[in-house]
C-alpha positions in Angstrom: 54.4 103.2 84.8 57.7 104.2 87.0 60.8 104.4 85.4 63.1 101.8 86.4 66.4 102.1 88.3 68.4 100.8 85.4 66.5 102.8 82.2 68.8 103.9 79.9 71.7 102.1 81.1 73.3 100.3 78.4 75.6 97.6 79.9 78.4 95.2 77.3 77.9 91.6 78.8 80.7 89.5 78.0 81.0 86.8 80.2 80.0 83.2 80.2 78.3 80.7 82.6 76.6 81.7 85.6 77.7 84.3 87.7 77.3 87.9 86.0 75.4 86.3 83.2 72.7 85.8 86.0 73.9 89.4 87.0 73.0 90.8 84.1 70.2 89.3 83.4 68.6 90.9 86.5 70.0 93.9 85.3 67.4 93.6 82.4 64.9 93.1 84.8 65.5 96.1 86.3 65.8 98.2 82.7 69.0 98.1 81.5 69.9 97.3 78.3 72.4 94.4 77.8 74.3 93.2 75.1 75.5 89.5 75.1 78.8 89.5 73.7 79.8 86.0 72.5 82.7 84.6 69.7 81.0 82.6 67.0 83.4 80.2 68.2 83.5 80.4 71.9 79.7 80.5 72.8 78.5 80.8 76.3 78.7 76.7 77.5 75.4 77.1 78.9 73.8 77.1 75.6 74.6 73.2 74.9 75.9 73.4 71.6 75.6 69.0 70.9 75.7 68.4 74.7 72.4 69.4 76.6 68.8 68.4 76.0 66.5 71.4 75.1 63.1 72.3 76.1 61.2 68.9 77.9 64.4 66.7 78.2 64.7 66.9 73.9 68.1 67.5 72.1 65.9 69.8 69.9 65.9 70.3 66.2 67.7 73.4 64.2 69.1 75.8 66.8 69.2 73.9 69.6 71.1 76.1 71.3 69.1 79.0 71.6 66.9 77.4 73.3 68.9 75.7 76.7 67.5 76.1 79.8 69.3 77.4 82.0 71.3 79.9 79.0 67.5 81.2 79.1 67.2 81.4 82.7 70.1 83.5 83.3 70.5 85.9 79.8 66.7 86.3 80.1 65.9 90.1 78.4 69.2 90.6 76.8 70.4 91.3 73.1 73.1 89.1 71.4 76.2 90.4 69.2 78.4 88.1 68.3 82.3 89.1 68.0 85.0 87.2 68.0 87.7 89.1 70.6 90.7 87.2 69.9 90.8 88.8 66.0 91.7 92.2 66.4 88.7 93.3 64.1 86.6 91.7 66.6 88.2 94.1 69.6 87.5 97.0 67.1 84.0 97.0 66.8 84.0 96.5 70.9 85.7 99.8 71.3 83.5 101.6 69.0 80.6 100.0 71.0 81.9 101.0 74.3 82.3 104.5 73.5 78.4 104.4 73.1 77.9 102.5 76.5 78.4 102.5 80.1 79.1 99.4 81.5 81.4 96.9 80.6 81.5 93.6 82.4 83.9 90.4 81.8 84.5 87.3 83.9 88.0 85.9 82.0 91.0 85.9 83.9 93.0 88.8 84.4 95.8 87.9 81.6 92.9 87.8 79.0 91.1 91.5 78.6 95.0 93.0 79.6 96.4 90.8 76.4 94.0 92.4 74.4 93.8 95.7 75.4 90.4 95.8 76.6 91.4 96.1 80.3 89.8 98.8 82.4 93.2 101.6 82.3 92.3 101.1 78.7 88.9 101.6 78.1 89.2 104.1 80.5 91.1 106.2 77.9 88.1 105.2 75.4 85.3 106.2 78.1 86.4 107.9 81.0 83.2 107.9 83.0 83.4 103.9 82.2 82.1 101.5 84.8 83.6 97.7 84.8 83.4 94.9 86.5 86.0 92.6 85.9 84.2 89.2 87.5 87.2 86.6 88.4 88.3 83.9 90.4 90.7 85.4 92.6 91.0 88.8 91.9 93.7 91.3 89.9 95.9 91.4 92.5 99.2 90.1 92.8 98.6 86.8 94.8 99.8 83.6 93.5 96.2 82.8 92.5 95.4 85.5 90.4 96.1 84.1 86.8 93.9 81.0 88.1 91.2 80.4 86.2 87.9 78.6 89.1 84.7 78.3 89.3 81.9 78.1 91.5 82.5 74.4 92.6 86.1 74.7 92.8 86.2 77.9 95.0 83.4 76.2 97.6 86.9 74.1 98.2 89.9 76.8 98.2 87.6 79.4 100.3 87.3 77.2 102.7 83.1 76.1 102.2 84.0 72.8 101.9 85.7 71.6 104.6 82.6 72.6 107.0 79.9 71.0 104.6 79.3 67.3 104.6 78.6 64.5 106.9 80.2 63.9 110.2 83.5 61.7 109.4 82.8 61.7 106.1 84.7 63.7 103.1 84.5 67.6 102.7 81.1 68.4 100.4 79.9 70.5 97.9 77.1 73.4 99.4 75.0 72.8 96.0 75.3 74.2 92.6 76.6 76.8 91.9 76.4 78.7 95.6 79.4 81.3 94.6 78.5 82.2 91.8 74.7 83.6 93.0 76.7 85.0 95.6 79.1 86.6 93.0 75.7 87.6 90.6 73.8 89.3 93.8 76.9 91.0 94.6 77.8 92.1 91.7 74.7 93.8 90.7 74.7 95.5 94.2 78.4 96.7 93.3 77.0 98.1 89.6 73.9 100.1 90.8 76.4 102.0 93.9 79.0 102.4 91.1 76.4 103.9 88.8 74.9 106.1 91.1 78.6 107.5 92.4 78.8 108.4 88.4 75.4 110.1 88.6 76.3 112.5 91.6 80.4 112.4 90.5 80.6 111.9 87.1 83.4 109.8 87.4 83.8 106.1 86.5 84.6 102.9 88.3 86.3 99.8 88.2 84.8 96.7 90.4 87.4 94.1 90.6 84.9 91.3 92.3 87.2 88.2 93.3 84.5 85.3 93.7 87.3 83.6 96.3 87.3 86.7 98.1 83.3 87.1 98.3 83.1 83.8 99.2 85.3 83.9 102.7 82.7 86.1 103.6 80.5 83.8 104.1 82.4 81.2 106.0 83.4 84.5 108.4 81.8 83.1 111.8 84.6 79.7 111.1 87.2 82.3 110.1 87.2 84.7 113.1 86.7 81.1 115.3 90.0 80.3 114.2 91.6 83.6 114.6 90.2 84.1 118.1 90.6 80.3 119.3 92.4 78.5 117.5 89.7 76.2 116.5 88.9 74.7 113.1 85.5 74.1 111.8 83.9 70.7 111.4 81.6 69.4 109.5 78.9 68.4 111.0 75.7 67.5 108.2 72.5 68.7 109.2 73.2 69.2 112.2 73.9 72.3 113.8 76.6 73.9 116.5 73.9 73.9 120.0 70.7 73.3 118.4 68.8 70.2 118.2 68.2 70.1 114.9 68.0 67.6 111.5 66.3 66.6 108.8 64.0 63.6 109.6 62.1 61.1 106.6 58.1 61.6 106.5 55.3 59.1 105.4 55.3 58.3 101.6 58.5 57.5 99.9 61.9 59.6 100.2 59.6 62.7 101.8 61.6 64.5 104.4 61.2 67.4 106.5 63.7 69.9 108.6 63.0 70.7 112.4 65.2 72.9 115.0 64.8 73.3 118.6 67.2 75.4 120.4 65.3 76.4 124.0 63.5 74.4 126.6 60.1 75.8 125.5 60.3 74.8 122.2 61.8 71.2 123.5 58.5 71.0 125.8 56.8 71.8 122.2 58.0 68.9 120.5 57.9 66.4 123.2 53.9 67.8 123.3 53.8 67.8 119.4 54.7 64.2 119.2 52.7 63.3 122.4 55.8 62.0 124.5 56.2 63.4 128.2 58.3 60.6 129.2 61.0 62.8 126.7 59.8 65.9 128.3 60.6 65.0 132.0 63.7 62.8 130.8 66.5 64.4 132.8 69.3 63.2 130.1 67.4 65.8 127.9 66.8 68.5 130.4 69.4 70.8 128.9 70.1 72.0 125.5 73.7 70.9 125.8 72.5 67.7 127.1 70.0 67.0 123.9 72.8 68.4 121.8 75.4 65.8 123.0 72.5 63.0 123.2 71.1 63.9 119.5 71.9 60.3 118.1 69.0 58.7 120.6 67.0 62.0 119.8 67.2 61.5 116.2 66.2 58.0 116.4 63.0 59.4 118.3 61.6 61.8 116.0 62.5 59.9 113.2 59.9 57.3 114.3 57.5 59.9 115.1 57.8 61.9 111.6 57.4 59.0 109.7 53.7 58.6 110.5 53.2 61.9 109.0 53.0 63.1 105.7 55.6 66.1 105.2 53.3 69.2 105.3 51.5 67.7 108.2 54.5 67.5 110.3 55.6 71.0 109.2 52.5 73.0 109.6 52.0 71.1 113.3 55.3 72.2 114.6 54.9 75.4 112.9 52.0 75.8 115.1 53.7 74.8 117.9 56.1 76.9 117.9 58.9 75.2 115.9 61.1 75.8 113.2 60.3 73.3 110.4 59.8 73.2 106.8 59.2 70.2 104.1 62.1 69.4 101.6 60.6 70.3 98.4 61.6 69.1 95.4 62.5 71.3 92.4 59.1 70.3 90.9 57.1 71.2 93.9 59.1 74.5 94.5 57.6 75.3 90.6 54.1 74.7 91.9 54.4 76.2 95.5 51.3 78.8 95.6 53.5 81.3 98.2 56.6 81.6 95.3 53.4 82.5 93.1 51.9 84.9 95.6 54.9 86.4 96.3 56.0 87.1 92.3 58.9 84.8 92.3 58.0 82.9 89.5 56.9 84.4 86.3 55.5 82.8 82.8 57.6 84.1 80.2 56.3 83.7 76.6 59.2 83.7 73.6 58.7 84.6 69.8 57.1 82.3 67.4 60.2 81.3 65.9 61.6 80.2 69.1 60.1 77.1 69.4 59.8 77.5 73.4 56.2 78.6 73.7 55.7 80.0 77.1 57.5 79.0 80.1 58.3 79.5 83.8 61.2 81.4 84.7 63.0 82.7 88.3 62.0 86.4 88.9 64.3 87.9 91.8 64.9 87.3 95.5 63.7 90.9 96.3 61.0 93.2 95.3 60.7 96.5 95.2 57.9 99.0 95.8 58.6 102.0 93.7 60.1 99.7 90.8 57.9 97.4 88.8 60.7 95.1 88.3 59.8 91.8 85.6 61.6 89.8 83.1 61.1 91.1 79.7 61.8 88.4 77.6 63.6 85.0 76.8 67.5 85.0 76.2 68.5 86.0 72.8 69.3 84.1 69.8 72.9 84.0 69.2 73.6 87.1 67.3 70.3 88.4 67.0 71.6 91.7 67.4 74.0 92.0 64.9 72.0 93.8 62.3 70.8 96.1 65.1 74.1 97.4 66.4 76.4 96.8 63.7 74.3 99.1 61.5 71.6 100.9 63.8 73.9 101.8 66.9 77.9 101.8 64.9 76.5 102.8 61.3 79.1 100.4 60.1 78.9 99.9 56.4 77.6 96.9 54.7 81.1 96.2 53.4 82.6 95.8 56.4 79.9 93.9 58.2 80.4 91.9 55.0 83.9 91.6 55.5 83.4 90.8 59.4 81.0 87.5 58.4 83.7 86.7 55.8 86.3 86.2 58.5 83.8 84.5 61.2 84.3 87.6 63.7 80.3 87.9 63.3 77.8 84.9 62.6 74.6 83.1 63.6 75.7 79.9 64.0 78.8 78.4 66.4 81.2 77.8 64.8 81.2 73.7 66.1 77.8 73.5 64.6 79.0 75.0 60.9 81.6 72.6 61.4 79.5 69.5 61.2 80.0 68.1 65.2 76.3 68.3 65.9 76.5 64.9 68.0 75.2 64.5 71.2 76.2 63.9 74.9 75.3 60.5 74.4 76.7 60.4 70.8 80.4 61.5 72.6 79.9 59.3 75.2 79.4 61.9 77.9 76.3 61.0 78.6 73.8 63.9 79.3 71.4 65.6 81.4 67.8 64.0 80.0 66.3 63.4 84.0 64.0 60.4 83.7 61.7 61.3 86.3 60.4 64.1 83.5 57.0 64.9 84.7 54.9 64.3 81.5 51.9 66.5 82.8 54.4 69.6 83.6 53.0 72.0 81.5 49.2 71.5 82.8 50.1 71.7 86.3 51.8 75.0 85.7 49.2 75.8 83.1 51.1 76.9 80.4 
């Protein structure tokens, strides 16, 4: 078996939510070693503690929260140790463990990890061939927005996303969930492994500031320079696109839809072939792409009536044939079952310990592949502190006593503290309602045979 890239890399994960979370958990993928670090009393949100359904749309018995989806999805392969960082016995025992490590990442804002010491000119003194990324909104600089705290959805607005994405004359929109922050988790994982491998040919450490505003802009750049070189601000525009004839058009069967673009006049002829209309092919108000473009209303209506009489796979794979860009709308269900994200290794079947409760399940592999690595997730996100034992005495040889001593003071512990506290009540017990989706498929399990 090849050794992979990240072997023997042992990385302190202490960040919360999506972004490096999802970083990291690639990271384990890939061989590192990763330890969750979480406050008995400020646990990642994406476990659920009282608020989220577990496994098949349950609230879930016991320790619910170890078993959250999407806390799985994203900490896949990792190791929990629970400290609590605002005590300063808590910030002890993370020193002592980054002296044995070599990554440290955090996503708080800037004011947090610099109140407590644990900043990277700090750690730096601890482990001077350190590398850090410190994950935050908008950066350690000295902007106005630094000390902001943001996340995903609220930086699709203040980068700029969200003016261009929505419907024609209608309000700015949201891109879809979470779009920064995979952005943010892609990237920084990409920033780690240079980092790592300047500290294999250098020695030297490395501190990643990664500003998830800043990554962002990049990807609105083509509005950005339009405005810098014309003047122009962007528009939104739905599904529509700048020249192109393009949309997303309903199908036969209920609330089926696929996506079709046509930019020259040979893939125009195509369609106009494709849905056996040559009165539309030899139209001259259509002879142009600008002309289609500015006439896309009428054109909509047009294909509209011809995808309906097609089922969505039928209309794709036709236009494919022809020449055309088009693709189905799958839904999340269908993606799960899609033979090609199969084929291609995307999804894997992930089976977790007995005591779990989970069974096995499907997971998200990565958006690449890599020949000389046999990348794969190796496990299910861990309990909440089931680490403790293992690095408090195996890796720190720290006595009973104080361990003892730690648990005492609830810098260590099992169980959040909210839970302890007797507020085990339910989204819909709050009133917050919750995230049980009634469309649960009841045959799930035997369609993805697990």
């Amino acid at each position: 078996m090849a050794k992979l890239p990240l072997e023997g890399v042992r990385i302190i994960d202490s960040t919360y939510v999506v972004a490096m979370p999802y970083a990291m958990g690639m990271a384990t993928d890939l061989g590192a070693e990763v330890v969750k670090i979480e406050g008995p009393a400020h646990v990642d949100t994406t476990r659920g503690v009282g608020t989220r359904p577990g496994p098949d749309g349950l609230q879930g018995d016991g320790d619910h929260w170890n078993r959250a989806v999407g806390f799985n999805q994203m900490n896949r392969g990792k190791r929990s140790l629970t400290l609590d960082l605002s005590r300063p016995e808590g910030r002890e025992v993370f020193i002592e463990l980054v002296r044995v490590s070599d990554v440290v990442v955090d996503n708080y804002t800037p004011r947090v990890m610099r109140r407590w010491g644990l900043d990277y000119p700090n750690l730096r003194k601890v482990k001077p061939d350190l590398v850090m990324i410190s994950n935050t909104a908008y950066g350690y600089g000295e902007g106005p927005y630094s000390s902001y705290p943001g996340q995903a959805t609220t930086m699709e607005a203040t980068h700029g996303l969200a003016w261009i994405t929505g419907y024609q004359g209608d309000i700015p929109g949201k891109a879809g969930r979470s779009y920064v922050d995979f952005l943010s988790a892609w990237s920084g994982l990409f920033a780690l492994a240079t980092a790592l491998r300047r500290r294999n040919r250098t020695g030297r450490g490395q501190w990643i500031d990664l500003a998830m505003y800043q990554l962002a802009c990049t990807f609105v750049g083509e509005y950005i320079t339009d405005y810098v070189a014309n003047g122009r601000v962007g528009e939104r525009m739905g599904n529509r696109h700048p020249w192109r004839l393009q949309g997303c058009y309903p199908c036969a069967d209920d609330d089926q839809w696929c996506v079709l673009s046509v930019g020259d006049d040979a893939e125009w002829a195509a369609l106009c072939a494709s849905m056996d209309r040559p009165d539309l092919a030899g139209d001259p108000r259509y002879a142009t792409a600008l002309r289609r473009r500015t006439r896309q209303d009428d054109l909509d209506c047009e294909i509209a009536a011809w995808t309906r009489t097609l089922p969505k796979w039928d209309a794709a794979h036709r236009l494919q044939q022809a020449g055309i860009p088009c693709g189905p709308v799958l839904t999340t269900g269908e993606r799960m079952l899609d033979e090609h994200a199969w084929a291609h290794g995307f999804l894997e079947k992930v089976t977790a310990p007995p005591e779990r409760g989970l069974g096995t399940r499907v997971l998200m592999g990565r958006p690449y592949r890599m020949s000389k690595a046999p990348a794969r997730i190796r496990g299910f996100a861990p309990a909440l502190g089931d680490g403790n034992d293992h690095y408090l005495k195996g890796v720190l040889d720290i006595s009973s006593r104080r361990i003892a001593e730690l648990e005492a003071k609830d810098v260590v512990n099992t169980v959040p503290t909210q839970v302890r506290n007797g507020d085990t009540r339910t989204a819909q017990e709050r009133g917050g309602g919750g995230m049980v989706d009634a469309r649960l498929d009841p045959d799930y399990k035997a369609k993805l045979g697990i």
